[in-house]
C-alpha positions, 0 to 999 in steps of 0.5 A: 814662136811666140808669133805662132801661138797668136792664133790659140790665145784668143780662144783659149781666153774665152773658153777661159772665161766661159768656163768662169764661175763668179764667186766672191771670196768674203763668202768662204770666210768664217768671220764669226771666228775672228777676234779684235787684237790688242791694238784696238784693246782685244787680245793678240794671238796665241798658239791655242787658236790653232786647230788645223794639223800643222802640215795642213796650216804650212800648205796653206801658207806656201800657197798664200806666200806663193800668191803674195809674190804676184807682182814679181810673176806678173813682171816676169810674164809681161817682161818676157812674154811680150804684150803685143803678142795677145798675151795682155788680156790673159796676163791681167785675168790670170793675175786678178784672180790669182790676187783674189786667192791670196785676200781669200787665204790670208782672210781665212788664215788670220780670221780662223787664227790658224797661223801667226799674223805677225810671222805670215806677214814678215814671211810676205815682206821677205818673200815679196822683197826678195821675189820669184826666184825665176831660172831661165830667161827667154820666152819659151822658158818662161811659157815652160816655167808658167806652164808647169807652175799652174799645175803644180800649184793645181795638184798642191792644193788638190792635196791640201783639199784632202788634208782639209776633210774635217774643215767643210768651210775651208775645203769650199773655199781651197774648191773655188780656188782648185777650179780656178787654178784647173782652168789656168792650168787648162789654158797654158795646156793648150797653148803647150799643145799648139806649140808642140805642133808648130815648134816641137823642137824650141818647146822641147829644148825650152822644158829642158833648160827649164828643168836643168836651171830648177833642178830639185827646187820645189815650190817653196824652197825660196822662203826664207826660214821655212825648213820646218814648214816643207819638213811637214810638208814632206813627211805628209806627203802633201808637198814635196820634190817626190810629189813635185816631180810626179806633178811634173811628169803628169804635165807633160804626159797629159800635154804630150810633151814626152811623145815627141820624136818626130822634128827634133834636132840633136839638141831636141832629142837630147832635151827629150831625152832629159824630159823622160829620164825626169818624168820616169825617176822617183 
């Protein structure tokens, strides 16, 4: 199937790039706010530099920790999607860009003082070393997999947008990195969509097993020590699996996944059968 997707990657890439704004992620950072630390005869951090809610301040670390595990996604892709496919010049774009929001959020994080430098950076040597805890194994999964990963990440930090009101600064730059993950998550929907057409049946089937390997896990369950941060996370209705599980199914209504009845096998029509039994649970 990975054959049959080679014609829409080409142009799904340039309306990718059309679509592209240039910006320059030192542009959104407040660096009057930073201060040297002790090592260089400054003062080290402390919880009275924190002015962000503390759900607003865990959001902005699950996104940053979910961005620092890029090696392990960009192997993931390139291990199973196949390189001679077409996928190499999206493969490299998606993980430039990606890597330019994760400097954006630890500037802005350690600039601002809203999180602990030495605690964000033991999370990422954990987070990094242990790597992206992937439930699945083909290609098609890891297509489903890549796929609704862009758009829950899309829709978490459209939340975190909103739980930002009263930080202008920090709402221009969760923006900028919103538009991007929109345009990632507009280019796996096409590819979504001609695999629907040519391949309903493996597509489906893929979703599903997808889906049964994940199971409740959200984004974020993989890091180590972070029951407390998700725990906030959940109780402001910013990130949680009810809101996961509601991103989801937006996925697959706006891809048409859960209108498939036509060319399914029995298998298929029991994966479909999964797919709208998810999308209707809350």
């Amino acid at each position: 199937m990975l054959r049959e997707l080679r014609d829409v990657l080409p142009q799904a890439y340039r309306e990718h790039l059309e679509a592209t704004q240039e910006w320059f992620f030192h542009d959104y950072i407040p660096w009057e706010a930073g201060q040297t630390f002790a090592f260089l005869g400054g003062k080290d951090w402390d919880p009275s530099r924190v002015k962000l809610a503390e759900p607003l301040v865990a959001a902005l670390d699950l996104l940053l920790l979910d961005k620092d595990n890029l090696p392990s996604y960009n192997r993931i892709f390139t291990s199973h999607m196949h390189l001679r496919e077409g996928w190499h010049q999206w493969i490299g774009q998606w993980t430039a860009e990606e890597g330019a929001h994760a400097i954006a959020l630890r500037d802005y994080l350690v600039v601002t003082g809203a999180t602990d430098p030495v605690l964000l950076e033991k999370r990422r040597l954990a987070h990094v070393w242990k790597g992206v805890e992937y439930p699945g194994g083909t290609p098609l999964q890891t297509l489903a997999f890549g796929a609704l990963h862009e758009w829950v990440t899309r829709d978490l930090v459209c939340a975190a947008i909103k739980a930002a009101a009263e930080e202008p600064v920090l709402q221009q730059l969760l923006e900028r990195i919103a538009e991007d993950e929109e345009r990632h998550a507009a280019f796996f929907g096409k590819v979504i969509r001609r695999g629907l057409e040519v391949a309903p049946d493996q597509l489906v089937i893929a979703f599903a097993a997808h889906l049964r390997e994940a199971g409740s896990a959200i984004l974020g369950s993989d890091i180590d020590d972070y029951e407390r941060p998700l725990a906030a996370l959940a109780e402001s209705g910013i990130h949680s699996e009810a809101t996961q599980r509601t991103s989801v199914a937006s996925a697959f209504a706006a891809w048409g996944v859960l209108d498939i009845t036509e060319g399914l096998s029995d298998d298929g029509l029991e994966a479909a059968s999964l797919l709208r039994e998810y999308a209707a649970k809350k």
